[in-house]
BANU-684001 format. One record per residue (C-alpha): residue in three letters; x, y, z negated. Coordinates in pm, whole numbers, plus 50000, padded with zeros to 5 digits. Each point is the difference from the previous one (the first is absolute). Example, Ala and Ser with C-alpha at 12.3 -4.5 7.8 and 13.67 -1.06 7.14 Angstrom:
<sites>
Ala;51230;49550;49220
Ser;50137;50344;50066
</sites>
This chain:
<sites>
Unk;39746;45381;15633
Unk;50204;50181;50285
Unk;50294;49950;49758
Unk;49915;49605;49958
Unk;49935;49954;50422
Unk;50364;50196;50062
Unk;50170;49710;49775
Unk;49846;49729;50162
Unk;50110;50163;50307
Unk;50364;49990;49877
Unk;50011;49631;49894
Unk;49840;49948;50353
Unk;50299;50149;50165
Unk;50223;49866;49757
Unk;49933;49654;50082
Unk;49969;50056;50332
Unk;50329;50101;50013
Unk;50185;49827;49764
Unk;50148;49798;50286
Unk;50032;50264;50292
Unk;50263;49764;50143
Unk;49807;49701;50041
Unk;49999;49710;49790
Unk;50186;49882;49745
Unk;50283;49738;50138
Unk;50165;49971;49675
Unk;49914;49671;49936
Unk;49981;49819;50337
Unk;50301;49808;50121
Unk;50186;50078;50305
Unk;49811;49788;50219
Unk;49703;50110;49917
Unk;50098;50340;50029
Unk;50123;49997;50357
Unk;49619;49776;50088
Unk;49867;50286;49846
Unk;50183;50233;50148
Unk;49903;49880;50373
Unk;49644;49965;49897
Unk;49995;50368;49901
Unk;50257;50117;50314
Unk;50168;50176;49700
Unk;50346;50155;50131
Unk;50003;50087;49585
Unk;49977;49653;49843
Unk;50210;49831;50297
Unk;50264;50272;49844
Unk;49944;49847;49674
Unk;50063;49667;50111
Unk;50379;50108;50155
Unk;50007;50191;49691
Unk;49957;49749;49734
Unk;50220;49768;50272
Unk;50285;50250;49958
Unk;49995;50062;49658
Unk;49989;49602;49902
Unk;50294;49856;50143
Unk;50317;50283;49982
Unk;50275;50012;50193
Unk;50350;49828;49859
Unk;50101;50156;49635
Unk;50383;50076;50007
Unk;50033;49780;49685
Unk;49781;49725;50199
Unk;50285;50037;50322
Unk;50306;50028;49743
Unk;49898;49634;49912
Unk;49960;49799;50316
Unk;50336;49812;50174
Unk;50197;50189;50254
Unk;49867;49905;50294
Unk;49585;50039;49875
Unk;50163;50381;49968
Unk;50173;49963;50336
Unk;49652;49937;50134
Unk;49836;50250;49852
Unk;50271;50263;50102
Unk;49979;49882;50362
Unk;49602;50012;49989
Unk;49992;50322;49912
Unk;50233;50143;50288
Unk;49877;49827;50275
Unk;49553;50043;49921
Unk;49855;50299;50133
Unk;49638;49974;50146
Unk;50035;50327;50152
Unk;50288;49934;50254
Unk;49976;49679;50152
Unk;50127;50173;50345
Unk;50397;49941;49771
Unk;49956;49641;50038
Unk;50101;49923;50305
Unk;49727;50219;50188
Unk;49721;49801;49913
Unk;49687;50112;50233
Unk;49757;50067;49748
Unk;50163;50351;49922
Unk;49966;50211;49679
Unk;49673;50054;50019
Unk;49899;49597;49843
Unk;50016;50148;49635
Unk;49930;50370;50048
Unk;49697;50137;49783
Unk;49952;49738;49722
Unk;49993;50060;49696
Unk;50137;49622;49911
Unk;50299;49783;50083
Unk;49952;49631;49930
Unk;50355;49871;49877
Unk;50124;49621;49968
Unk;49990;49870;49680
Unk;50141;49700;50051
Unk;50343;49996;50218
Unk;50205;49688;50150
Unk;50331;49983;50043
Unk;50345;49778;50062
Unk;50362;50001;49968
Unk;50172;49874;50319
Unk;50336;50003;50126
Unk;49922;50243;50288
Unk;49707;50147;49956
Unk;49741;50011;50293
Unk;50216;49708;50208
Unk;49651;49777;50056
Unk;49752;50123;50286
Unk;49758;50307;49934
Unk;49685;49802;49747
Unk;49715;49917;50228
Unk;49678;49841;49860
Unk;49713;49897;50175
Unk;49765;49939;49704
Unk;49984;50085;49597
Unk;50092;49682;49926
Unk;50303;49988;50178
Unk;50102;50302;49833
Unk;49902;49838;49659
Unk;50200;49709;50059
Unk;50299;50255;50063
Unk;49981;50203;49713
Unk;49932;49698;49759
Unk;50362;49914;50037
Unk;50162;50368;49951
Unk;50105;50162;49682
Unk;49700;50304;49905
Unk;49971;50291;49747
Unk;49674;49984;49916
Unk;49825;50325;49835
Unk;50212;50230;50173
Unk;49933;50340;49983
Unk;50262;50226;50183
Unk;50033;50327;49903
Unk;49863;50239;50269
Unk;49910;50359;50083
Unk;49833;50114;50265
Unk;49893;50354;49838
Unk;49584;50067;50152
Unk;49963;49563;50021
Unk;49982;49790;49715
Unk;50123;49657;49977
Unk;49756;49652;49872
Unk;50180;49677;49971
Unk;49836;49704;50152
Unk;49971;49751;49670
Unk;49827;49618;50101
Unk;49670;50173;49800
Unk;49989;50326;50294
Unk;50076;49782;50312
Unk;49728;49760;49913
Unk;49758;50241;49903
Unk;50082;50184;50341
Unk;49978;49751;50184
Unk;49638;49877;49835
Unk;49935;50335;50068
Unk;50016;50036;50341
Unk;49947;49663;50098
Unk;50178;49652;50112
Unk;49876;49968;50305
Unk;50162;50254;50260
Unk;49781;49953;50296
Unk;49762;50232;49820
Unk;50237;50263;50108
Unk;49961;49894;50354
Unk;50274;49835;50200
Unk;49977;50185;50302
Unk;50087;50324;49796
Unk;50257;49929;49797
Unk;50229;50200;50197
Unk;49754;50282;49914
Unk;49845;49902;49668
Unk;49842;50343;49994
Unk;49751;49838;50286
Unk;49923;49680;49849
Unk;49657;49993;49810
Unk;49892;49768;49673
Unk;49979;49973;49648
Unk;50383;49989;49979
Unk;50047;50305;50232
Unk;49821;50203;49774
Unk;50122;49869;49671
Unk;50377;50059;50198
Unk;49903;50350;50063
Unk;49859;50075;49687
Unk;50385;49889;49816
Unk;50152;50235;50260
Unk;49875;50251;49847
Unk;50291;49968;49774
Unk;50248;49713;50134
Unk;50022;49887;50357
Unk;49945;49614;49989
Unk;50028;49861;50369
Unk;49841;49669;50154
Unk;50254;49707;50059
Unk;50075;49974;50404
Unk;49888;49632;49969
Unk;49680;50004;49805
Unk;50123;49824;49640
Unk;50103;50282;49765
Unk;49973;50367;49903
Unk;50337;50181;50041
Unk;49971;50147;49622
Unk;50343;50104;49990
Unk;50056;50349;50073
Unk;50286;49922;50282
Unk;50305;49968;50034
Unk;49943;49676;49857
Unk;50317;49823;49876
Unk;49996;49609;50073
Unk;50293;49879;49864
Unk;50345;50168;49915
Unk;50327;49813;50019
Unk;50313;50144;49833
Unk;50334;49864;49965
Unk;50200;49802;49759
Unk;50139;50357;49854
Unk;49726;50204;50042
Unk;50175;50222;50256
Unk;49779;49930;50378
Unk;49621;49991;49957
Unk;49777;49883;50354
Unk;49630;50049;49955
Unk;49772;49830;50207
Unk;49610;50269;50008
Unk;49681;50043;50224
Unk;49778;50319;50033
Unk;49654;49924;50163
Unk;50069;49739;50264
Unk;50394;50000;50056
Unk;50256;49958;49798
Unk;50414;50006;50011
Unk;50278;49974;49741
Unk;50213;50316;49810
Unk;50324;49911;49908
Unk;50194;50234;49698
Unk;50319;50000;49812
Unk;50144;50153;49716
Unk;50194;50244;49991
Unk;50183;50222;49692
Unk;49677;50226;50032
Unk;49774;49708;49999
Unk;49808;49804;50235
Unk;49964;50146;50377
Unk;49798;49884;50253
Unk;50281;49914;50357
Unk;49736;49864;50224
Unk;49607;49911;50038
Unk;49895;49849;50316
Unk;49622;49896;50162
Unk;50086;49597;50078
Unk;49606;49915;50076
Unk;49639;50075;49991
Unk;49664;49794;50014
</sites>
């Protein structure tokens, strides 16, 4: 009998146990992970979610780069020198510091990147839009690589590329409508209160996704963001035009036997 009541005691434990982690997320799809996730507060699943993220959509293969045109590996090439979350202070002394980035586990990279070839690259005035559309009415008649995936290292933080699929989701996420965030703290969106604010805080856990100045997007984008890059007709002067946060100003490079430096970055205007 004793012997019989210690085995039922084991298969008690046993199942009990058999997921000490929590449960099994195997079969639920991303957005129902991250709901679940926030509906548990689970710093482990919300992992799982920039996990999965990570491991789904890889950075450029060098087979994959060996067979785009010249100037898609240009791009690339010139990506990859000038974006680096953790020193925005390079660009031109932007006010937000080095302290935007600092402690996340995540950086949220373009995935889709326009571009132009001029014959002097950044000649036109510094890009200005009031409103989303006016921005999509701009980019709908420039040249884009779309699926980009740089290749980046920032050793402790990992990198996520922000595919159609993880920008809408986000943005369901967290919620269209801004003024849930509060408008009188969006200077300080660690004041503002709402269903948003805490969804917001609940992704910094792991990325740091910041409330548009003017109340009609989610600045996904781990900055520097990159708005458009013009190159020249032989691939030899490079001007990009980027914000971080709420200003924004242009970096212009060139290549050089070594490869492509940075010669200037420059502030040029702010919300």
């Amino acid at each position: 009998m004793r012997i019989y009541f210690h085995s039922l005691v084991l298969i008690f434990l046993l199942l009990s146990c058999s997921n000490p982690l929590g449960p099994d997320t195997t079969a639920l799809s991303q957005e129902e992970l991250l709901n679940l996730a926030y509906q548990n507060k689970s710093n482990g699943m919300l992992g799982e979610f920039f996990s999965r993220w990570q491991q789904e959509i890889q950075p450029i293969s060098e087979q994959e780069f060996a067979s785009q045109s010249e100037i898609e590996q240009t791009i690339h090439e010139i990506f990859e020198k000038f974006y680096d979350p953790r020193y925005p202070s390079k660009l031109g002394g932007s006010e937000w510091g080095d302290k935007l980035y600092q402690g996340h586990s995540y950086f949220i990279v373009h995935n889709k990147l326009y571009y132009r070839q001029v014959d002097e690259p950044g000649s036109e005035n510094t890009l200005w839009f009031s409103s989303r559309e006016e921005y999509e009415q701009f980019v709908a008649t420039r040249d884009s690589i779309d699926n980009f995936r740089p290749r980046l290292d920032f050793s402790k933080t990992k990198v996520v590329y922000l595919a159609e699929k993880y920008e809408s989701l986000l943005n369901d996420f967290l919620g269209r409508d801004l003024s849930q965030v509060g408008e009188s703290n969006i200077a300080n969106p660690a004041q503002a209160e709402g269903e948003s604010q805490n969804r917001l805080q609940f992704l910094k856990k792991k990325a740091n996704i910041i409330p548009g100045h003017w109340g009609f997007s989610w600045h996904i984008l781990t900055h520097p963001e990159i708005r458009l890059i013009e190159l020249d007709n032989n691939l030899q002067k490079a001007h990009i035009e980027f914000r971080i946060v709420y200003e924004g100003g242009y970096a212009k490079f060139e290549k050089e036997p070594q490869g492509w430096k940075m010669v200037d970055a420059k502030i040029t205007w702010i919300e």
